[in-house]
C-alpha positions, 0 to 999 in steps of 0.5 A: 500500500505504501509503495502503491501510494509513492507511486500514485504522488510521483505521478501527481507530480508530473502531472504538475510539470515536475517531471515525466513520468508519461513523457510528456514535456516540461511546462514552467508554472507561470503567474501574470503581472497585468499592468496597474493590479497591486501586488499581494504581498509587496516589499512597498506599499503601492498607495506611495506613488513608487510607480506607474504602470502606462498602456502599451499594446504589447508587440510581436517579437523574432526570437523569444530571448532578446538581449537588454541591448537591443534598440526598442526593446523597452519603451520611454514617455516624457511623464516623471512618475514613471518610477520615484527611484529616490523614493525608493532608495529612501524606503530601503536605507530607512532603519524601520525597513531594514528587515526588508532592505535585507530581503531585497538585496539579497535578491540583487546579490549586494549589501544593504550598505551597497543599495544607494549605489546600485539604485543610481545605475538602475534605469526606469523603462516601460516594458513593449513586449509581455515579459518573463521574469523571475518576480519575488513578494515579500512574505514572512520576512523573506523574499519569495520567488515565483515565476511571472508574466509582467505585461506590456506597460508595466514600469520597471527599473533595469540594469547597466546590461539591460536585465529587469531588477525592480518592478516600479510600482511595488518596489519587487526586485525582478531576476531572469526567468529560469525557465524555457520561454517556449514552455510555460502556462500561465495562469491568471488570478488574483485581479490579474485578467487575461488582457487584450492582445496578449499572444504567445508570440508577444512574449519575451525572456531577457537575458543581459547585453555582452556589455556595459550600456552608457545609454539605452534606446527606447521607443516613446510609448505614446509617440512610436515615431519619436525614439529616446536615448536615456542615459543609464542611471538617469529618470528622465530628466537628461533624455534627447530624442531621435526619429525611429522613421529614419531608415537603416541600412541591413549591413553586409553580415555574411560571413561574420559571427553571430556575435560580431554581426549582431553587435553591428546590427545594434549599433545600426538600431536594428533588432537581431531576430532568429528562428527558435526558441534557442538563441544562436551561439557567438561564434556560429557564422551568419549565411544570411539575413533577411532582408538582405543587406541594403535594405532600407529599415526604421528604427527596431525593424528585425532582421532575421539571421540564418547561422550554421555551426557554433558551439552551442549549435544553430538556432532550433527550428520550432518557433518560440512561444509558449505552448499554453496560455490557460490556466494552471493549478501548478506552482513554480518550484524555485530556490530561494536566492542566493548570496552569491552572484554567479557570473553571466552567460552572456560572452561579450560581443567582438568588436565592430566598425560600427561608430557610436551613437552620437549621444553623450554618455553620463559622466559617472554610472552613478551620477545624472550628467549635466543636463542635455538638450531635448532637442531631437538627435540626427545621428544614430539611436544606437545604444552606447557600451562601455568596451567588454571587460574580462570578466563581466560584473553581475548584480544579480543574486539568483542562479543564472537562467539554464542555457537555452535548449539547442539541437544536438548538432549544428543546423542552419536556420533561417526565417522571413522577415516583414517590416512593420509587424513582424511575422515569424516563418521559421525554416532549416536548412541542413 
């Protein structure tokens, strides 16, 4: 009877996505964010005015894993309550709150003597794409991690290599989901309403840029045709703008690496897509793109890239997205953070001959720069990196996201490209 009972709880855990007991594949348990909806459990208390969410209809992406580098990804507006960072960083080096600093900065893998600092080199951004991360409430005393979908126009605070690290409104920090982007089901609950214009196809995991940024390009989330270059560790006050309908030239990529080409796609203000849930590897070398190189594009226009080889193999043929969107009665099963940071998974780009975007870096990570002109930028809305150092410097305290799932061998893919809105028509070669 007791091993007959064993089996039947082994099996009833499968059954949650825990395991295989019938074969079946690995879904990741996940709760949505829906913008504006207070937090259950907060480590701020939301009635503050810490944060506020906007109204952004989320927007298609090629490639489920994109990099906190890549122009568009995050959107701006010209409104100063988009996130009160100095609001924070008094609620956190408040004695009285000092239970819940620890908590926080454990999470971010620094000290509560190290919180002042870290927060001047976060940046606030409204979120353009629905996006996973690994959220945390604050329960007991402790911060709980847990599996989240935070929709378009949520405000969040990001770091110097573009990864979520606080949720505005609620003052939660934020680490890289875990998980498989293209397996998740997600379950709406709590005030969290299944929004309009959510689509598997919406959904995006971030994983650090290969370096440093001095200044992010953002999309106005209420003008799309004004662009925003803010520099890092700035609100709002010292941003230019640039007009996302000045078109770019695809470069001539083939033959470089995956990393090299599309470092130059970035400086470009292009967006590097891929077919897959698995992003290509570095040193894979691009056969292709599409659109090829010449054509015109505005500003955060994919362009796909087919690769072969690599050290991780080629980009999996199965297009991204998650392969429920209904609800679950499963719980993600998570680790409680760590104290010790680990080190990046992503290797720094090679360098390119592309120039910089002509916006002038912030004279110190921590510290706002004088302030700039708002007049519009003509040059490049580029986002601007400090040059890759040997070993990359993490903030984040959470085991790093597991490696992205690659085919066993290397494989060539390649999809088509729209401009506009982007559609995703994966293919491969052999």
């Amino acid at each position: 009877m007791i091993r007959r009972i064993a089996v039947l709880l082994v099996c009833v855990l499968v059954g949650s996505g825990l395991g295989g007991c019938g074969g079946g594949a690995h879904t990741f348990a996940v709760q949505a964010v829906a913008a504006g909806v207070p937090s259950l459990a907060p480590f701020f208390d939301e009635k503050q005015g810490l944060g506020q969410d906007a109204e952004v209809r989320s927007m298609p992406v090629q490639g489920s894993l994109q990099q906190g580098d890549t122009p568009g990804l995050y959107g701006g507006t010209k409104k100063p309550t988009v996130c009160d960072v100095a609001k924070l960083k008094r609620f956190l080096t408040d004695p009285a709150n000092r239970p819940k600093a620890v908590a926080w900065s454990g999470v971010l893998g620094i000290t509560t003597d190290q919180i002042p600092g870290y927060l001047d080199r976060l940046t606030p951004v409204l979120l353009r794409h629905d996006t996973l991360v690994q959220n945390h409430d604050y329960k007991k005393g402790k911060a709980t991690p847990y599996n989240s979908l935070l929709q378009a126009g949520i405000a969040i605070l990001v770091d110097e290599q573009g990864e979520p690290a606080a949720k505005c409104s609620c003052g939660n920090p934020l680490r890289p989901f875990k998980g498989d982007a293209s397996r998740i089901s997600v379950k709406f609950a709590d005030g969290n309403e299944k929004w309009n214009g959510y689509h598997a196809s919406s959904v995006v995991a971030v994983r650090p840029a290969p370096r440093k940024m001095e200044g992010l390009a953002l999309v106005d989330v209420d003008d799309p045709d004004t662009g925003i270059t803010r520099p890092v560790g700035t609100t709002g006050r010292h941003d230019t703008t640039f007009d996302t309908r000045k078109q770019h030239a695809v470069p001539d990529l083939a033959g470089m690496t995956f990393g090299a080409a599309r470092q130059q796609l970035v400086n470009s203000g292009l967006a590097v897509g891929y077919g897959g849930s698995a992003l290509p590897s570095d040193d894979a070398h691009v056969t292709a793109s599409d659109p090829p190189a010449g054509t015109e594009l505005r500003f955060g226009e994919y362009v796909m890239l087919s690769v072969a080889g690599g050290t991780s193999g080629g980009a999996a043929s199965t297009p991204p997205g998650p392969t429920s969107s209904g609800p679950t009665t499963s719980e993600p099963t998570l680790a409680p953070p760590t104290s010790t940071a680990p080190p990046s998974t992503s290797a720094p780009a090679p360098p390119t001959s592309s120039s910089p975007p002509s916006s002038p870096p912030p004279s110190s990570p921590t510290n706002e720069p004088p302030p700039s002109s708002s007049s519009p930028t003509t040059g490049s809305p580029a986002v601007v990196s400090h040059s890759p150092s040997t070993s990359a410097p993490v903030t984040s305290s959470a085991p790093v996201t597991s490696a992205p799932v690659t085919s066993s061998a290397p494989v060539t893919a390649s999809a088509s490209v729209t401009t506009g809105t982007p559609t995703a028509a994966t293919t491969t070669e052999t």
